[in-house]
DOMARLO-770706 format. One line per field, with one value per residue (C-alpha): residue in three letters; residue number from 1; x, y, z. Coordinates in steps of 0.5 Angstrom, whole numbers, plus 500, padded with zeros to 3 digits. Each point is the difference from the previous one (the first is absolute). Example, Ala and Ser with C-alpha at 12.3 -4.5 7.8 and 13.67 -1.06 7.14 Angstrom:
# DOMARLO-770706
rest c(ALA;SER)
nr c(1;2)
east c(525;502)
north c(491;507)
up c(516;498)
END
This chain:
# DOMARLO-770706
rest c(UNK;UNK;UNK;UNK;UNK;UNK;UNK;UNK;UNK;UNK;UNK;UNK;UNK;UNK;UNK;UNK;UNK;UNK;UNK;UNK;UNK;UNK;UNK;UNK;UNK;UNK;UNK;UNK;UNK;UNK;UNK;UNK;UNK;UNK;UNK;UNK;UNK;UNK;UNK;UNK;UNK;UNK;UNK;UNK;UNK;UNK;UNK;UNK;UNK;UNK;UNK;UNK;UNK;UNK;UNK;UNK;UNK;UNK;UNK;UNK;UNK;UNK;UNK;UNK;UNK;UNK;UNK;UNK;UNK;UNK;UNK;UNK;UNK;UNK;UNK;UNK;UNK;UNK;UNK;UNK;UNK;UNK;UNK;UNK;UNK;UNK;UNK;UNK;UNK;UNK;UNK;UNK;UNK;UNK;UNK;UNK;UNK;UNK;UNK;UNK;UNK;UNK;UNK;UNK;UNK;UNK;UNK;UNK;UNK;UNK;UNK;UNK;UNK;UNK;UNK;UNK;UNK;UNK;UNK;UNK;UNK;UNK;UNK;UNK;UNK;UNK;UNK;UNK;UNK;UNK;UNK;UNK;UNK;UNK;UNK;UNK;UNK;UNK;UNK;UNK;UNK;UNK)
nr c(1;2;3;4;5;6;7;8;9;10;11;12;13;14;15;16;17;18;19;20;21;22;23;24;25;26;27;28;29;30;31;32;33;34;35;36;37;38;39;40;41;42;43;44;45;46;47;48;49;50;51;52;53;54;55;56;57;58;59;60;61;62;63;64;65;66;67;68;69;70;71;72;73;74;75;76;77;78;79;80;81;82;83;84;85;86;87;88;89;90;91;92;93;94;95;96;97;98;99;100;101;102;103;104;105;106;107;108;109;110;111;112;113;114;115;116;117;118;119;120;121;122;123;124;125;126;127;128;129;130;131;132;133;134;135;136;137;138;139;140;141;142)
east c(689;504;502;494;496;499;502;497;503;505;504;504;504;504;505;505;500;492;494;496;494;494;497;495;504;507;504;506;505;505;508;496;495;494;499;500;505;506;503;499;505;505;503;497;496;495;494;500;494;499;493;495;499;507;498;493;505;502;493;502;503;496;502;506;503;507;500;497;498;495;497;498;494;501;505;507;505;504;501;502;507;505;497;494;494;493;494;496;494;499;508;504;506;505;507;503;506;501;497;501;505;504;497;505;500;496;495;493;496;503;500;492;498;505;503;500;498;502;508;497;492;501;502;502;499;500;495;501;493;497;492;495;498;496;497;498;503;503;506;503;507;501)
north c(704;507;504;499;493;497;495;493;496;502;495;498;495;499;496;500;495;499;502;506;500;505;504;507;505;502;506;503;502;507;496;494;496;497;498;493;498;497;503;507;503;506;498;502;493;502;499;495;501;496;501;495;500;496;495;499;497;494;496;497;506;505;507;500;493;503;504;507;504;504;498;505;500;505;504;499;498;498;508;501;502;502;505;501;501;496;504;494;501;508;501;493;503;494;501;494;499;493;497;493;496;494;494;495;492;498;505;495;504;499;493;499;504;498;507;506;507;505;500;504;503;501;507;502;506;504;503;507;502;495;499;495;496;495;496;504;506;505;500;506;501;507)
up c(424;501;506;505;502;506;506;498;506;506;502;507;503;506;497;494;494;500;496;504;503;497;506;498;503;502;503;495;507;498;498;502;496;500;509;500;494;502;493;504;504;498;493;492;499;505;496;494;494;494;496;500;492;500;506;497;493;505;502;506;504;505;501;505;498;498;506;497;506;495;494;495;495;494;501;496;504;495;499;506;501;506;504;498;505;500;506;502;503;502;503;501;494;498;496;495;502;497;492;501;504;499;503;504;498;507;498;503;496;493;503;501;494;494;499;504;497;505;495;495;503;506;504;505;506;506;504;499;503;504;501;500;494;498;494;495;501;495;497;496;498;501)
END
């Protein structure tokens, strides 16, 4: 796990508050997000990613259960820091703009699986770039 890996799941909802439906390919929209989510929109948290090396800890969950947009398999997310850039596939560019995020007490994913991830291990960002992606595709810090 260093600085390049791959898009193990790419998950949207249309809905806040609950878990993400996996789906095979998604178009990264410029100061967006990903088309489709209802996380997107004009703000830093357009796009969420979290590993797959940290949910596979947790038997019962499925990529997309704490509301990730992308999980990642390989790449060290965890050496991330604000404003680096990751290229996913050959030309979407994201920027992290968030490490982690402070979960509320409504939260109905931590209700469902007991204790959310996403404060310490997940990050976020925008689109810089946008392009098409899909399960599989590359991602390399750069």
């Amino acid at each position: 796990m260093e600085n390049s890996g791959k898009i193990f799941s790419i998950n949207i909802s249309a809905k806040k508050g609950i878990p993400k439906t996996p789906v095979k390919t998604a178009r990264l929209i410029e100061n967006f997000g990903i088309e489709g989510d209802v996380h997107a929109g004009d703000q830093t948290r357009q796009v969420s990613l979290l590993s797959w090396e940290n949910i596979c800890r947790h038997p019962k969950l499925k990529p997309g259960d704490f509301a990730e947009n992308i999980t990642t398999a390989g790449i060290n997310l965890k050496k991330m820091k604000i404003g680096d850039k990751i290229l996913i596939g050959e030309k979407a560019i994201l920027e992290i703009t968030q490490l982690g995020k402070e979960c509320h007490s409504g939260c109905v994913i931590q209700k469902e699986t007991g204790k959310c991830i996403m404060p310490k291990l997940g990050i976020f960002a925008k689109v810089i770039k946008g392009g098409g992606i899909s399960t599989g595709s590359t991602i390399v810090k750069i």
